[in-house]
C-alpha positions in Angstrom: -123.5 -51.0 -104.7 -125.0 -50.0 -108.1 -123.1 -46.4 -107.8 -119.9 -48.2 -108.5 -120.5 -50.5 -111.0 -119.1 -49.9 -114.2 -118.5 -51.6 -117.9 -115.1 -51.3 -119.1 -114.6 -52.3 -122.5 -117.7 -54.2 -122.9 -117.4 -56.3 -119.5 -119.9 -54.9 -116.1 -117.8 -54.4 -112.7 -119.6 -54.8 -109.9 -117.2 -51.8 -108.6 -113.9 -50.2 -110.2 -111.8 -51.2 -108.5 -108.8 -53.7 -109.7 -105.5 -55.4 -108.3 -102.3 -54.6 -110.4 -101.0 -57.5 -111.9 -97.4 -58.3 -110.2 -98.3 -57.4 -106.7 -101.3 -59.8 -106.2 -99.8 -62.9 -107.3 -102.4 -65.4 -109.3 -105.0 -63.9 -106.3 -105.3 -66.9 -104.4 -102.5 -65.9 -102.5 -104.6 -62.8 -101.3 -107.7 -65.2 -100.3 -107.0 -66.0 -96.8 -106.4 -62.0 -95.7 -109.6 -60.8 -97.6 -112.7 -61.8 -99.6 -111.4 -61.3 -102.8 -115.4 -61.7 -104.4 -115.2 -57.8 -103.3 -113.0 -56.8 -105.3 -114.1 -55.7 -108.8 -111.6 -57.2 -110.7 -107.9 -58.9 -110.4 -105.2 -58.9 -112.9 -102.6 -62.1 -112.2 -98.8 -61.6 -112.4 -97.8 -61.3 -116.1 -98.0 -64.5 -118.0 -95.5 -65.9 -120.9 -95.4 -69.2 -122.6 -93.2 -70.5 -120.8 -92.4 -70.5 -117.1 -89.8 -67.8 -116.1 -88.0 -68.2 -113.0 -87.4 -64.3 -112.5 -84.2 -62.2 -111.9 -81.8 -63.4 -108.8 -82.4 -61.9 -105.2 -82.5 -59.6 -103.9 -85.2 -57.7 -106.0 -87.8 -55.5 -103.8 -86.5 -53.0 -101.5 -88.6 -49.9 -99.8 -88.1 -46.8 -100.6 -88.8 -43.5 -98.9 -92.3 -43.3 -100.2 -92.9 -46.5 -102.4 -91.2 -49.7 -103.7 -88.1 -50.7 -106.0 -88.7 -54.2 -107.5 -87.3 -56.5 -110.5 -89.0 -59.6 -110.0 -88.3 -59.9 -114.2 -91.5 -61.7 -114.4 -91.9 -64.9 -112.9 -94.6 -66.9 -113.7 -95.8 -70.8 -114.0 -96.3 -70.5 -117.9 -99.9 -70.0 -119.2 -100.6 -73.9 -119.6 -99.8 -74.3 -115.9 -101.8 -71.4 -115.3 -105.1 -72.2 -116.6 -104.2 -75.8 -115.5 -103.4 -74.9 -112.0 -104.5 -71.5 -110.8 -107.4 -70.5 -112.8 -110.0 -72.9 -111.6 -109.4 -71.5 -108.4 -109.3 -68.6 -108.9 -113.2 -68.7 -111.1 -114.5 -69.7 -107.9 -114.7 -66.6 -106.8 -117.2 -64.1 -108.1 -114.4 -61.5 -109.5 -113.5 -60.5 -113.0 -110.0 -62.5 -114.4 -108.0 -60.1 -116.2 -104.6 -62.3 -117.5 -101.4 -59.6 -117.6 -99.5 -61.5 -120.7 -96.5 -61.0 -122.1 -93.8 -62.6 -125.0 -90.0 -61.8 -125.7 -90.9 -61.9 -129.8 -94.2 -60.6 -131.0 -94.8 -64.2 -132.3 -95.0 -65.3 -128.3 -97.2 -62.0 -127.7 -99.6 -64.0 -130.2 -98.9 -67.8 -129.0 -99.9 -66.8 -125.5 -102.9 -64.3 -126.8 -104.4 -67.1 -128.8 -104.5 -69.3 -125.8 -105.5 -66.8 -123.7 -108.2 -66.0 -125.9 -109.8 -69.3 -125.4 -109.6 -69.7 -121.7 -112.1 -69.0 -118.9 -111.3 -65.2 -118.2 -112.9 -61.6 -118.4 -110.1 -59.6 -120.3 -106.0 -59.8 -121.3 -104.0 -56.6 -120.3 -100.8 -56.6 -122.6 -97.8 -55.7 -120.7 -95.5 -53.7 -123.1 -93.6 -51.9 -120.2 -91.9 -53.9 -117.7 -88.4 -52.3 -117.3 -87.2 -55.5 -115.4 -86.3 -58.0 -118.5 -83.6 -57.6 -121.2 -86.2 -58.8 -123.9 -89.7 -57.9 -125.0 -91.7 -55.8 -122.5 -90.6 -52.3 -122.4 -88.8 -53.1 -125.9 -92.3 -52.9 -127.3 -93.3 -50.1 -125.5 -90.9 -47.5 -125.8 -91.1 -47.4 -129.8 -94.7 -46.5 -131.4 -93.6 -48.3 -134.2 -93.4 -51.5 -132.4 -96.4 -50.5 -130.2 -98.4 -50.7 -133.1 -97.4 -53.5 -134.7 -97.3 -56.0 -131.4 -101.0 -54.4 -130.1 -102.0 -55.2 -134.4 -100.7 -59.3 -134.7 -102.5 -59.7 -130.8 -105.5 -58.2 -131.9 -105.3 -59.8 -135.3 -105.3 -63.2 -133.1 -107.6 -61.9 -130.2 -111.4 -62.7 -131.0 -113.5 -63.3 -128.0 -111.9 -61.2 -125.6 -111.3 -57.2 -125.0 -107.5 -56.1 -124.8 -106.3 -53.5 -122.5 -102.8 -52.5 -123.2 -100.2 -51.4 -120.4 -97.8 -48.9 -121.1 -94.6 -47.4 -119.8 -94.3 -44.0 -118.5 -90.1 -44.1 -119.2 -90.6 -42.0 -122.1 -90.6 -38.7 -123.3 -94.2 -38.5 -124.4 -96.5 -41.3 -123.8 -99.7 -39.7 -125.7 -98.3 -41.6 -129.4 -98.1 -44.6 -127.6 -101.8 -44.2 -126.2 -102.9 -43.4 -129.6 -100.8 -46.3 -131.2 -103.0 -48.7 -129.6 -106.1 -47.7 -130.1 -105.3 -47.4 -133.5 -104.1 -50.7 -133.7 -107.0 -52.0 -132.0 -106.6 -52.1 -128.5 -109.8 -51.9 -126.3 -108.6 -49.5 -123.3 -105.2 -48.9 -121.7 -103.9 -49.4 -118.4 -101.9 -46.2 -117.2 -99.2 -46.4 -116.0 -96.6 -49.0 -115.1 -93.1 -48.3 -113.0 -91.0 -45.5 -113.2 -87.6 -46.8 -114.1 -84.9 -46.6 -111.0 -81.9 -47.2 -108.7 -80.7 -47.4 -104.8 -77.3 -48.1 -103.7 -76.1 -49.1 -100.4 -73.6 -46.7 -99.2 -71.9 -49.2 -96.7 -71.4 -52.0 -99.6 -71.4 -49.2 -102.0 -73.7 -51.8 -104.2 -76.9 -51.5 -105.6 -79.8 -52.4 -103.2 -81.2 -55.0 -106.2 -78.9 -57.6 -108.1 -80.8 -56.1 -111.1 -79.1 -52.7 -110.3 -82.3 -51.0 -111.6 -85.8 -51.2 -111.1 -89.3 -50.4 -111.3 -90.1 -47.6 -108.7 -93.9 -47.6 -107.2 -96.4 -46.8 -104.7 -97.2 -43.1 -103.2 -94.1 -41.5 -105.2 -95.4 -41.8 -108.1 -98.4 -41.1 -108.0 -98.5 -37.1 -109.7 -96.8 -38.7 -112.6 -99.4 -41.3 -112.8 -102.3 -38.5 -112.7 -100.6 -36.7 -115.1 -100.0 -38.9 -117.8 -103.4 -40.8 -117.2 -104.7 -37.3 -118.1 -102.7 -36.5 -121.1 -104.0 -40.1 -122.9 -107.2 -39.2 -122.1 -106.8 -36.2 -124.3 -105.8 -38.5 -127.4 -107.9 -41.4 -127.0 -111.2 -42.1 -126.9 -110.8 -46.1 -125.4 -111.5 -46.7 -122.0 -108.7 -46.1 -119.4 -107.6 -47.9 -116.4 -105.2 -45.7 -114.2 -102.9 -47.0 -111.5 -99.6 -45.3 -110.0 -99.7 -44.7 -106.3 -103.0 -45.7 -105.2 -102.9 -45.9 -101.4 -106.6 -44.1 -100.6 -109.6 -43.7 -102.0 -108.8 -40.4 -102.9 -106.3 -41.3 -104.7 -108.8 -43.3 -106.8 -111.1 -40.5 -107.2 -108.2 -38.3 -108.6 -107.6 -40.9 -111.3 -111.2 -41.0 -112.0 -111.4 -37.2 -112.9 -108.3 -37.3 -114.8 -110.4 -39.8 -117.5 -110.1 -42.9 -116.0 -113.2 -45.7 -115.8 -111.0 -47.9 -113.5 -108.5 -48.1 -111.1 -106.1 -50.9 -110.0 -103.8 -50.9 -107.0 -100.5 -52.0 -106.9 -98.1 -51.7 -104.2 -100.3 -50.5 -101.2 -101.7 -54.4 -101.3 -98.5 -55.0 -99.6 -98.7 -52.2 -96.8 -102.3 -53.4 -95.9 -104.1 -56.4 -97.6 -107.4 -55.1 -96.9 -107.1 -51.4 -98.8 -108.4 -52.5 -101.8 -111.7 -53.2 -99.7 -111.1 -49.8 -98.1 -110.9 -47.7 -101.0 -114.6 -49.6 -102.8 -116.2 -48.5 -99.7 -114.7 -44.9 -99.7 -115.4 -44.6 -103.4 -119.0 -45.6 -102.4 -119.9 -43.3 -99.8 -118.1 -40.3 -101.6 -120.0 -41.0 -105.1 -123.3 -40.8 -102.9 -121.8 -37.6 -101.0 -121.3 -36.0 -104.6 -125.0 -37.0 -105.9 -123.7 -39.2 -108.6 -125.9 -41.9 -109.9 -122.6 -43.8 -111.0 -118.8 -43.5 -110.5 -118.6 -42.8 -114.2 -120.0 -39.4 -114.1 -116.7 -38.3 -112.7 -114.5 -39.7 -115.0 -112.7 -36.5 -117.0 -114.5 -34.0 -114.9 -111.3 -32.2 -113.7 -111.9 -28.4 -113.5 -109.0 -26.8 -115.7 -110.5 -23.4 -115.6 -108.4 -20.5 -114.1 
């Protein structure tokens, strides 16, 4: 399956394909519907210092065409984490990439440093969860403060690449891209959830005790392709794009849009074995188009009229 390996910030994936952190758990969970070796990568739920119980039920519903969640980050903690999951989880030939996060840039950099030293592939800073009142999206919705957590983690980040995640809820997301790579991040990952709402007209209360929420899956998905496109045309770091991803096609859109990798969210939870799906579509279609390797199509959309 050489066609679809790839190296992403200095690290080789036996394919491109990746779980989105938040909708495969710590990937063990996933290990009993699929072998999980197949996959090219998994990024765990987001981790903090601490262990974070989440926001209070009920927080998923399904929409029309996707999902509305505020989970607001659970996790175990990252020293139950790499005491409890990790090992685990090395057992299986699959690149670790740890989804962090911190309320104050000082616990962006507690958790990096410890992350740093641990038994994993990559970190993927998570600057753009809507679903907390603190840190997350409050980092990612200022360039300012974009640039100046992405510059203490990297400061404190030495052995390991950094991917940062950003937020499409804002006007322009381009300074934000360019932020980061200025500031020293290794590639982004593009995008996280669109920011809304559902009421229940019978109860005349929102669906989620959060009242908002993080919108994903199909929906999304043109927003996705477009702003995956328009960081691609300010930065020169490797992308990851995500938004939407239910088929292989999907995939193969993000690729030509500039990115190197995909990951896939919320289809994991329509159909555990679509991740496995969309390798072996991406396969056969990179072999249908002649390409030597899946990265010959990355940012070879046609524009011309």
């Amino acid at each position: 399956m050489s066609v679809l390996k790839v190296n992403i910030c200095g690290v080789e994936f036996k394919n491109p394909v990746i779980t989105a952190s938040g909708t495969f758990g710590y990937g063990l969970e996933y290990a009993r519907f699929i072998d999980i070796s197949k996959l090219g990568g998994i990024s765990v739920k987001g981790i903090s210092y601490n262990e974070v119980r989440g926001n209070p039920m009920p927080r998923i519903m399904e929409t029309t065409s996707g999902m509305l969640n505020a989970i607001g980050l659970q996790n175990v903690g990252v020293h139950k984490f790499l005491k409890e999951k990790l090992p685990l989880l090395r057992k299986y030939d699959t690149r670790v990439i740890v989804n962090f996060w911190g309320k104050t840039i000082e616990e962006y950099v507690q958790v990096a440093e410890i992350l740093d030293n641990a038994d994993i592939d990559m970190l993927e800073m998570n600057i753009s969860c809507p679903n907390v009142k603190e840190g997350g999206i409050a980092f990612g919705s200022d360039p300012s403060m974009t640039a100046k957590v992405v510059s203490e983690c990297r400061k404190a980040i030495r052995n390991k690449p950094l991917l940062v995640k950003l937020s499409p809820n804002v006007t322009d997301i381009k300074p934000f891209a360019k932020a980061c790579e200025d500031s020293g991040a290794d590639g982004i990952s593009a995008i996280n959830t669109l920011l809304g709402m559902a009421v229940n007209i019978h109860t005349r209360k929102p669906y989620i005790s959060n009242v908002t929420g993080g919108l994903s899956g199909p929906a999304i998905k043109p927003v996705a392709v477009r702003m995956v496109h328009e960081v691609s045309k300010v930065v020169k770091i490797p992308i990851v794009g995500m938004g939407g991803i239910i088929r292989w096609e999907d995939a193969a859109e993000f690729f030509l849009v500039g990115a190197s990798a995909v990951q896939v969210g919320t289809a994991n939870f329509v159909d555990p074995e679509l991740t496995l799906k969309i390798v072996d579509g991406l396969e056969k279609y990179a072999k249908s188009q002649g390409l030597s390797n899946i990265s010959e199509l990355t940012g070879k959309v046609d524009l011309s009229k």
